[in-house]
C-alpha positions in Angstrom: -11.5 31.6 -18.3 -8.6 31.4 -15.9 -5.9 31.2 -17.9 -3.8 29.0 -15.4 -6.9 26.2 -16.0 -6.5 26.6 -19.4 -3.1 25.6 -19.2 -3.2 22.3 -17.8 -5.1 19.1 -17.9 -5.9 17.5 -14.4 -6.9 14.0 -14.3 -8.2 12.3 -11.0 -9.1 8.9 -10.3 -9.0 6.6 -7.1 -7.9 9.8 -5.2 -5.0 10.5 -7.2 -4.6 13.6 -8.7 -2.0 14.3 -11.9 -0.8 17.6 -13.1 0.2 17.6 -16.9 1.6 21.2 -18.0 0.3 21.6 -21.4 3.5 23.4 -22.0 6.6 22.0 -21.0 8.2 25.7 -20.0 5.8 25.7 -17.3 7.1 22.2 -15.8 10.8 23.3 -15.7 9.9 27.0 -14.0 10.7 26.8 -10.5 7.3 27.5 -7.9 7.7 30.7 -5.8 9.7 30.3 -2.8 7.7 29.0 0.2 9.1 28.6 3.7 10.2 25.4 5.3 7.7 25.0 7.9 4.4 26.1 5.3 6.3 23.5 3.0 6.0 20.7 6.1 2.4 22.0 7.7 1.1 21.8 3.6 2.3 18.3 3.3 1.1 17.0 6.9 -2.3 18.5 5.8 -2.3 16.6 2.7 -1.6 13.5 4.1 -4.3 14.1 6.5 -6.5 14.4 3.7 -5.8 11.6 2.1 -5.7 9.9 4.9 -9.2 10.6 6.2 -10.8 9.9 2.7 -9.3 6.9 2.5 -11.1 5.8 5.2 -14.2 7.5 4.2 -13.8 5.3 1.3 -13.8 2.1 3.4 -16.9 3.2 5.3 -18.9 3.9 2.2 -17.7 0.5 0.6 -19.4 -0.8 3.9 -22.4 0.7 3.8 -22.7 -1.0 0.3 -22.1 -4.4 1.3 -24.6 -4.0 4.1 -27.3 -2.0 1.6 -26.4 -4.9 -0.9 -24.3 -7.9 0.1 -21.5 -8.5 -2.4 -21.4 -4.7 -4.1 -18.1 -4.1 -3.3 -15.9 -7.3 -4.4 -13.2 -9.0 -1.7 -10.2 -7.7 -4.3 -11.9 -3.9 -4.1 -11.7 -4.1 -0.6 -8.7 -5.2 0.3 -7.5 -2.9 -1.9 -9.6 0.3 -0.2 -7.9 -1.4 3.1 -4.6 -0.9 1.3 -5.0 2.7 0.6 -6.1 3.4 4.3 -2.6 1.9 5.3 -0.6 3.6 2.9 -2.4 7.3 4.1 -1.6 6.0 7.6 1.8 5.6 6.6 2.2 8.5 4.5 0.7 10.9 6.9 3.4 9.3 9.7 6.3 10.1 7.3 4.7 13.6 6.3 4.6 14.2 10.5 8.2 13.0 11.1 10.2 14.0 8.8 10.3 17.7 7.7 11.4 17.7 4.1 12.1 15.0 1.6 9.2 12.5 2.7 8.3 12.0 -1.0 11.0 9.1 -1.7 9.9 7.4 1.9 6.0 8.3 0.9 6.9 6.4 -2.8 8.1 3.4 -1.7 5.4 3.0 1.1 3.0 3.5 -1.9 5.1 0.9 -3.9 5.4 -1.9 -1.3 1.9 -2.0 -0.5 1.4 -2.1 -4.5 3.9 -4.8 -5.3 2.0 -6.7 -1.7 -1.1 -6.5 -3.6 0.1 -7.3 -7.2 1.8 -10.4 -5.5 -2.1 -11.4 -3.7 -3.9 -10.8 -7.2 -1.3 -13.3 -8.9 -1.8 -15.9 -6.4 -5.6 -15.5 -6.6 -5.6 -15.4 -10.2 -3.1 -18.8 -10.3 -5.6 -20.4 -7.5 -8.7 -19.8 -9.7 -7.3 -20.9 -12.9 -6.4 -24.0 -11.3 -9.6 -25.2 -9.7 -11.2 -23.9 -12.9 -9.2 -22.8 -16.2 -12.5 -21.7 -17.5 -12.7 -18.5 -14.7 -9.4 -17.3 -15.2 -7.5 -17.5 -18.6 -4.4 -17.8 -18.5 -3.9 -14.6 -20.2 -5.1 -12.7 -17.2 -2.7 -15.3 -15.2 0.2 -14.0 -16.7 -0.7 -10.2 -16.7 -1.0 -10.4 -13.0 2.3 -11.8 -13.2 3.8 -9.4 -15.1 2.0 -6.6 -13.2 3.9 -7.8 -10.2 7.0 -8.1 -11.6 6.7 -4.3 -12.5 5.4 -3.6 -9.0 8.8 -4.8 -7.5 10.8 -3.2 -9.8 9.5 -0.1 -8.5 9.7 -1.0 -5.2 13.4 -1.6 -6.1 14.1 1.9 -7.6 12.5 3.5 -4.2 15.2 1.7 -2.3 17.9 2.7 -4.7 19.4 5.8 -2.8 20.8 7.0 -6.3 17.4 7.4 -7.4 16.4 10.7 -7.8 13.0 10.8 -10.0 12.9 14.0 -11.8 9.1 15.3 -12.2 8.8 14.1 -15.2 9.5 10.7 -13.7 6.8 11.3 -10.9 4.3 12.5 -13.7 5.0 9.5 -15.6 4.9 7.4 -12.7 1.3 8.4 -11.7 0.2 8.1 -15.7 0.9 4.9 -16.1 -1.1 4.2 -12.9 -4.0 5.9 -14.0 -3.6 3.9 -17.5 -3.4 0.7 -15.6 -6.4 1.3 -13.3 -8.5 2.3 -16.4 -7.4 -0.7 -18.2 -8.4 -2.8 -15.7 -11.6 -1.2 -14.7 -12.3 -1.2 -18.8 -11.7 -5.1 -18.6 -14.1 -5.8 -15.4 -16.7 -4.1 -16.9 -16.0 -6.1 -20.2 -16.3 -9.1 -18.2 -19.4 -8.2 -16.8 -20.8 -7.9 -19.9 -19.2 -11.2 -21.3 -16.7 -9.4 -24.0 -13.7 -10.7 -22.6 -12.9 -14.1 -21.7 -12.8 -13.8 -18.0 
């Protein structure tokens, strides 16, 4: 087996892809040189990737409502929306700028986060208003706190002294995948009447 498999872990999920070294001397060795302009044309290609799965991803959400009214929720779309416009913006940045897009590619990523963190609390307040039955107020104040930890990180994208080392990044992108898998864990809970809703 190739050895350079068997010394990592990948994890993908929503489109994002982690890379954990399973030993930490291969995260601190330095990649191969690589020119400027291979550097720029690999990230521009990226972001052109992403960019045209997103979308891909809104089409097929489509196709679902229209096989199956109601398959893909409001909340999932707007998010799937989301990601189109943060691969719209990301591929932008990738285009003008020719090195160091990955802070102004961050805090794209974490606005538009923090933007929908901010429209899940306010649906989340509205429906345990009109009814606390829908909506605990557990779930009421994770949203919150979800937000409050989506504009903290907008905040330390906007901090020029903030220079994430790769560990940061990695960490960054785990805790995403922990939160999405939590959540997706607790809608499917829900579904199935485990949770109070």
């Amino acid at each position: 087996m190739n050895r350079s498999i068997v010394g990592m872990v990948v994890l993908t999920l929503g489109g994002i892809g982690v890379y954990w070294p399973t030993n930490m001397a291969d995260a601190q060795r330095p990649d191969p040189p690589a020119s400027a302009a291979a550097a720029t044309d690999l990230q521009v290609r990226f972001a052109d990737a992403r960019h045209r799965l997103a979308r891909v991803e809104v089409e097929i959400a489509l196709e679902l409502n229209r096989k199956v009214g109601g398959t893909v929720s409001k909340r999932e779309f707007r998010r799937l929306e989301a990601n189109v416009d943060v691969a719209s913006k990301q591929l932008v940045i990738a285009k003008e700028f020719t090195h160091g897009s990955a802070p102004s590619t961050q805090l794209t990523a974490a606005d538009t986060a923090a933007k929908l963190a901010d429209q899940d609390l306010q649906s989340a307040s509205a429906a345990h208003k009109r009814n606390p039955q829908t909506i605990s107020k557990i779930m009421v104040r994770r949203a919150s706190i979800k937000l409050e930890m989506a504009k903290i990180r907008v905040e330390l994208w906007q901090d020029p002294a903030y220079l994430p080392s790769l560990m940061d990044e990695m960490q960054w992108q785990i805790d995403r995948l922990t939160e999405q898998v939590i959540e997706l864990t607790q809608r499917l809970d829900a579904r199935e009447g485990r949770l109070g809703k």
